[in-house]
C-alpha positions as a Python dict, from the first residue, in 0.01 Angstrom:
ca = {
    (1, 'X'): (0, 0, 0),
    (2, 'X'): (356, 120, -50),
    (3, 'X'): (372, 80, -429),
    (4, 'X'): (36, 306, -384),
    (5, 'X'): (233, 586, -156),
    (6, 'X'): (517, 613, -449),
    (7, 'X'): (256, 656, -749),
    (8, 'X'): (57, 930, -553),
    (9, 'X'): (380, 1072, -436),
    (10, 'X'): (481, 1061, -834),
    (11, 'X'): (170, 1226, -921),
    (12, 'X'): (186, 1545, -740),
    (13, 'X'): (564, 1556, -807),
    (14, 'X'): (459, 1542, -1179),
    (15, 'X'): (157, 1746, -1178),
    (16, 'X'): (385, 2044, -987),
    (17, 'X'): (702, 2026, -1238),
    (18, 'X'): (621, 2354, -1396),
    (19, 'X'): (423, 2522, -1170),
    (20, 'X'): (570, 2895, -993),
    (21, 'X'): (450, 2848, -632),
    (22, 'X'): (365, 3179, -473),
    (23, 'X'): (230, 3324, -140),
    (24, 'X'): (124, 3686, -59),
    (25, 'X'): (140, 3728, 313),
    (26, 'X'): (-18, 4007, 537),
    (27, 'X'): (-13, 4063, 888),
    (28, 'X'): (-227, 4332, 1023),
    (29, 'X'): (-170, 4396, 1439),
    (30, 'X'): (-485, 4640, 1492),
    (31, 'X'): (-786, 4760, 1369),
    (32, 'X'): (-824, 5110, 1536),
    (33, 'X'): (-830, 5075, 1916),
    (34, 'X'): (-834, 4673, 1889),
    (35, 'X'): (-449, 4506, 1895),
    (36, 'X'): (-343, 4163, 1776),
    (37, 'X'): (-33, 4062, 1954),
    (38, 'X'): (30, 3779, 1764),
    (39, 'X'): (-46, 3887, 1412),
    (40, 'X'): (264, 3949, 1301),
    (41, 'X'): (428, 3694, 1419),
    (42, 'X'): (213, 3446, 1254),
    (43, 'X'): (259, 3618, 928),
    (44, 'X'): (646, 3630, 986),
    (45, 'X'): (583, 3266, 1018),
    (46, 'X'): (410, 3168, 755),
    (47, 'X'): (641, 3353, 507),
    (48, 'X'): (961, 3209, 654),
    (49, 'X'): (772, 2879, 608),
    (50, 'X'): (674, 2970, 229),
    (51, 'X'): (1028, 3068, 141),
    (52, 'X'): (1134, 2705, 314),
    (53, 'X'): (958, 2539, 67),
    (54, 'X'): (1026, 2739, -211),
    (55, 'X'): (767, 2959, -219),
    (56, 'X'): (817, 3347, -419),
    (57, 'X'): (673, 3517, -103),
    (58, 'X'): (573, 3852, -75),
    (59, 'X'): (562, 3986, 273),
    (60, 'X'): (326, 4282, 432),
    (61, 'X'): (279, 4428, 774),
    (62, 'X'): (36, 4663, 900),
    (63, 'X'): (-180, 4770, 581),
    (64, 'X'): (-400, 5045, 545),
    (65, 'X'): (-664, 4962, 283),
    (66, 'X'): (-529, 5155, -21),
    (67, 'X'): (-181, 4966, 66),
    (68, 'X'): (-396, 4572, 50),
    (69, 'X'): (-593, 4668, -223),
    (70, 'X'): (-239, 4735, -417),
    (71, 'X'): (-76, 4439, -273),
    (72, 'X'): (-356, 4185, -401),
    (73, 'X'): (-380, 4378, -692),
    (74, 'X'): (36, 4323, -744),
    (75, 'X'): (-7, 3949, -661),
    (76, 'X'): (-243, 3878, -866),
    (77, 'X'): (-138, 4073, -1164),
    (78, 'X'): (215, 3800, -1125),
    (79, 'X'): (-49, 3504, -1166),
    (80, 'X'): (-21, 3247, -1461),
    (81, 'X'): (-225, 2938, -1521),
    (82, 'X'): (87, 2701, -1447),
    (83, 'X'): (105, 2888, -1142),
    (84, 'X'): (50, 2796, -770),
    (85, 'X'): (-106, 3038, -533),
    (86, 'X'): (-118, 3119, -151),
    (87, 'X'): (-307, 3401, 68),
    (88, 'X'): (-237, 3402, 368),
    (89, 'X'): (-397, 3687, 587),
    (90, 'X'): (-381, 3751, 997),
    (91, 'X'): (-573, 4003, 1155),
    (92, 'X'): (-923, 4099, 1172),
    (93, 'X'): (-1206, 4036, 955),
    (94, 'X'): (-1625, 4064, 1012),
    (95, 'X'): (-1877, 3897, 850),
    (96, 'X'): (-2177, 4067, 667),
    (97, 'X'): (-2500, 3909, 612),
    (98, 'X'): (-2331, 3584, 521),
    (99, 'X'): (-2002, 3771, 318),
    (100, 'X'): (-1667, 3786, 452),
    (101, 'X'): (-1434, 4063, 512),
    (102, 'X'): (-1084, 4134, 544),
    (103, 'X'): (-983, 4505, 773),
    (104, 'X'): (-725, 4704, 716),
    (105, 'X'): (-454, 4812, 984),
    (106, 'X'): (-607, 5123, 1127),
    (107, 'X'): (-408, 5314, 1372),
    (108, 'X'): (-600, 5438, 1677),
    (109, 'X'): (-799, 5731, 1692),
    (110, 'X'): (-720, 5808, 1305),
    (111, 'X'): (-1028, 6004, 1232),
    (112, 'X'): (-879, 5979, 844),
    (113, 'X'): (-802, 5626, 816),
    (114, 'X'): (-1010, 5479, 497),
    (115, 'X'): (-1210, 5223, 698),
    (116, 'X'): (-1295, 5002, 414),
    (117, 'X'): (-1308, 4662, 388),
    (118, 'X'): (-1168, 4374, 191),
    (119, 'X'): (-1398, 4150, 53),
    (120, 'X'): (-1250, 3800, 35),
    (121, 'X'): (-1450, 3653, -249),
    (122, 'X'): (-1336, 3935, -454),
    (123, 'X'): (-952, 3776, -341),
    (124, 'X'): (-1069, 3412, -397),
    (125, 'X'): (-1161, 3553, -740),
    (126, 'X'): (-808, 3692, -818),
    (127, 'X'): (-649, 3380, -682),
    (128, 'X'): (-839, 3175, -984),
    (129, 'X'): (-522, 3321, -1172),
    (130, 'X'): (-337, 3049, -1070),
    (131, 'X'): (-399, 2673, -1172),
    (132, 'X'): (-407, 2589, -818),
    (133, 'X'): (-505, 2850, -483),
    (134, 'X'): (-561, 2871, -165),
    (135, 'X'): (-643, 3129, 102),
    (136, 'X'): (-572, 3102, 466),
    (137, 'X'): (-704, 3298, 737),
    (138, 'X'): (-598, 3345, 1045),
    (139, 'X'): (-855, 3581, 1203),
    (140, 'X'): (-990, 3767, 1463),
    (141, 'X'): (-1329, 3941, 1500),
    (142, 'X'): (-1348, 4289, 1693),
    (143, 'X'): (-1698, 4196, 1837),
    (144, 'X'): (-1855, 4592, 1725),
    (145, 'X'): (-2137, 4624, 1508),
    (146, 'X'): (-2035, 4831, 1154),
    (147, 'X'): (-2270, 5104, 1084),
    (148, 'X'): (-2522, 5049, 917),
    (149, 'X'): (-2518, 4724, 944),
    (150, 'X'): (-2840, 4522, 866),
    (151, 'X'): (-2755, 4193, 1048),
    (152, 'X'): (-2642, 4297, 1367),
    (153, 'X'): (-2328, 4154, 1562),
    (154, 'X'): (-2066, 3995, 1323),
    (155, 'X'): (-2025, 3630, 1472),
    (156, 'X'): (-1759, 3502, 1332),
    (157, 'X'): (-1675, 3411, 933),
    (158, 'X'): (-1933, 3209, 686),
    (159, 'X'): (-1801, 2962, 523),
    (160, 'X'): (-1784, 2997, 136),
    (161, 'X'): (-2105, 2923, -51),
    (162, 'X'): (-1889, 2874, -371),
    (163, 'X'): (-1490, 2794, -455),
    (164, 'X'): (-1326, 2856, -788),
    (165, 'X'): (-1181, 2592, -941),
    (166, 'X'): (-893, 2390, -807),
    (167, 'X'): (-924, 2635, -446),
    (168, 'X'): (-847, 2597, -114),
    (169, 'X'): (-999, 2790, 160),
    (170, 'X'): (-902, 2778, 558),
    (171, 'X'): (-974, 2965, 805),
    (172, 'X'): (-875, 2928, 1197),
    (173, 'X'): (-1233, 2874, 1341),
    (174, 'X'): (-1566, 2732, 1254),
    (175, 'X'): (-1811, 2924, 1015),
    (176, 'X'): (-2001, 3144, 1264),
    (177, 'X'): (-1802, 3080, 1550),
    (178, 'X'): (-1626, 3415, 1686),
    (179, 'X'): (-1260, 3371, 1786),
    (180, 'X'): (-1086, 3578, 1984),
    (181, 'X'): (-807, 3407, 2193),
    (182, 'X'): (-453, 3427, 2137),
    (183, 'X'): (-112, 3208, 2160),
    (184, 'X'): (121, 3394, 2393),
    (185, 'X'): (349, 3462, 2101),
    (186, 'X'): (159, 3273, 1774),
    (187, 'X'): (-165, 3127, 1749),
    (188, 'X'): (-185, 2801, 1804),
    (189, 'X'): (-396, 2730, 1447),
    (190, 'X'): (-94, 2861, 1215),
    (191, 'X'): (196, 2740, 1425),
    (192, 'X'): (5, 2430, 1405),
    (193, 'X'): (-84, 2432, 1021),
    (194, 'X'): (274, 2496, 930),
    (195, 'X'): (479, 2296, 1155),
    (196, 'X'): (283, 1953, 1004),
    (197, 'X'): (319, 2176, 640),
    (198, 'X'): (679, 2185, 617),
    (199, 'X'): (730, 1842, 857),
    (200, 'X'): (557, 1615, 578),
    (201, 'X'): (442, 1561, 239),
    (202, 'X'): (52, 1544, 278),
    (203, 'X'): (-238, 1561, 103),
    (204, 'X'): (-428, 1933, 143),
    (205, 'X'): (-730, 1699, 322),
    (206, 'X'): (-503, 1548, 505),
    (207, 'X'): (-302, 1826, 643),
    (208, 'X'): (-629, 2007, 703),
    (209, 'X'): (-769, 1695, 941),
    (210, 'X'): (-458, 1644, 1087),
    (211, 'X'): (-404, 2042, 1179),
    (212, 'X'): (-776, 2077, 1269),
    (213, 'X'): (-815, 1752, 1502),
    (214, 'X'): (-447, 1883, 1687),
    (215, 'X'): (-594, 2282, 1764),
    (216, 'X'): (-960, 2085, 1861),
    (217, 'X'): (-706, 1902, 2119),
    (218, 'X'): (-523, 2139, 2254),
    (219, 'X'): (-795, 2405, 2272),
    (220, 'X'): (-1033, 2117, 2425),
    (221, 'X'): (-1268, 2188, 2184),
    (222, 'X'): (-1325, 2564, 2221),
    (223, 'X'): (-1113, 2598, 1866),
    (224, 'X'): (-1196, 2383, 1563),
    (225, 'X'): (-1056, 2494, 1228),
    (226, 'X'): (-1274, 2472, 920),
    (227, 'X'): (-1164, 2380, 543),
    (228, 'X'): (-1305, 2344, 226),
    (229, 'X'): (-1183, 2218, -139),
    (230, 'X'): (-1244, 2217, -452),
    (231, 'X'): (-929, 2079, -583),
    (232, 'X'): (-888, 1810, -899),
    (233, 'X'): (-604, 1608, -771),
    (234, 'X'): (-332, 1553, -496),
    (235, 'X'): (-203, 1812, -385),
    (236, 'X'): (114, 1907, -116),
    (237, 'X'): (257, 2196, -6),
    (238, 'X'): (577, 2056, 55),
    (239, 'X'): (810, 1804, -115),
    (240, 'X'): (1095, 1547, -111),
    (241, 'X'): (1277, 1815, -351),
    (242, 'X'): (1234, 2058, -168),
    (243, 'X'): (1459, 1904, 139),
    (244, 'X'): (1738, 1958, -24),
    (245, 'X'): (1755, 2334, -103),
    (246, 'X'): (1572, 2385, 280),
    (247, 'X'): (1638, 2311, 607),
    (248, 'X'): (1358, 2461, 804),
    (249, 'X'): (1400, 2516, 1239),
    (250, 'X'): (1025, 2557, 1346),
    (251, 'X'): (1059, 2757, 1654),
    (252, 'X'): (939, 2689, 1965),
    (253, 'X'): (598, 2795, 2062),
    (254, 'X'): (663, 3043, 2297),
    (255, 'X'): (1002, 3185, 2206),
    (256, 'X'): (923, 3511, 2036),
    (257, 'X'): (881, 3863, 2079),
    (258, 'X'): (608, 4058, 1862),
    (259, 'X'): (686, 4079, 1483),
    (260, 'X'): (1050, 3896, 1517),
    (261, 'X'): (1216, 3714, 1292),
    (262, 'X'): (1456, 3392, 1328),
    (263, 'X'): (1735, 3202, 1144),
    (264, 'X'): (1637, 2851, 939),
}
């Protein structure tokens, strides 16, 4: 069993030697007259996690949809085939007839604001880029019907009908399952995800079941993540190497004020 451990833990050291490992992350904290408190924080998270383990992270807060549109189109645009590729995204989204959208931070009662939406097969799409991607959601759903919408009240995301190659794709709640509670400061799915992320070197199923059977847990069942893969091989998000450039403090659950930062 142990001579097994060291060859798989070989085999994604290997398979990573060359790879650029990258994360775009955006935190939107409204969507016109609807506010996320913990939005930002969770973003603020999950990029001072990224950088931990040696991520290139790009950072965004509060995004109008001209302002996303550019930053995907950035990210992506920085993509190679040796590279490796995160998207992680909290805020609102809605689901469409079985689609999935992103919103853009929309200030309230701006009668301008460009109110379209991102679709996120279009960024699964762009992620392909990359040898290796994944997308992680950490959303919220408004509960309001779009106009002219033809299949009435969004209830929560669909899951994907069809990955790229070698993707990832998580997102905080069940397909179809609305979610709108919040951690007092984070939400308890990404402080979750990324305190087992940068703890140990784990397979992406792994970290998945581990991080979805810990929020079912603690949220007594009302919460249950959902993940899908279509990845070739092993693959973590953190490793030995990296321990020695890093020494990440996860904070504590409920020690921070909206859209802070801390020290690692």
């Amino acid at each position: 069993m142990k001579k097994h451990l060291i060859l798989w833990l070989m085999l994604i050291v290997s398979l990573s030697a060359f790879a650029q490992r990258k994360a775009l992350v955006i935190g939107n904290s409204g969507y016109d007259n609807y506010q996320l408190s913990t939005s930002l924080n969770d973003a603020q998270l999950a990029a001072d996690a990224f950088t931990a383990m040696d991520y290139e992270v790009t950072l965004h807060q509060d995004q109008s949809y001209p302002q996303m549109l550019a930053a995907i189109d950035n990210f992506k645009k920085t993509l190679t085939t040796n590279d490796v590729a995160v998207f992680y995204y909290a805020g609102y989204s809605v689901q469409e007839c079985g689609k999935n959208y992103l919103l853009p931070y929309v200030e309230a009662k701006d009668k301008k604001a460009d109110l379209r939406q991102i679709s996120v097969d279009v960024v699964l799409e762009a992620l392909t880029r990359a040898h290796r991607s994944f997308m992680i959601l950490e959303s919220r759903q408004t509960g309001k019907t779009f106009p002219n919408s033809l299949c009435g009240k969004d209830k929560g995301l669909a899951k994907i009908s069809k990955l790229g190659k070698n993707q990832g794709f998580v997102m905080a709640s069940s397909p179809g399952k609305e979610l709108k509670e919040q951690g007092e400061k984070y939400s308890i799915f990404t402080y979750t995800l990324f305190e087992k992320m940068t703890s140990f070197m784990m397979d992406f199923p792994q970290l998945m079941q581990e991080s979805s059977e810990a929020v079912k847990s603690y949220t007594k069942k009302a919460q249950i993540p959902h993940w899908q893969s279509s990845l070739d091989a092993p693959f973590s998000f953190w490793e030995q190497t990296q321990m020695q450039k890093f020494r990440f403090k996860f904070p504590p659950y409920r020690s921070l004020e909206g859209g802070g930062s801390y020290n690692f």
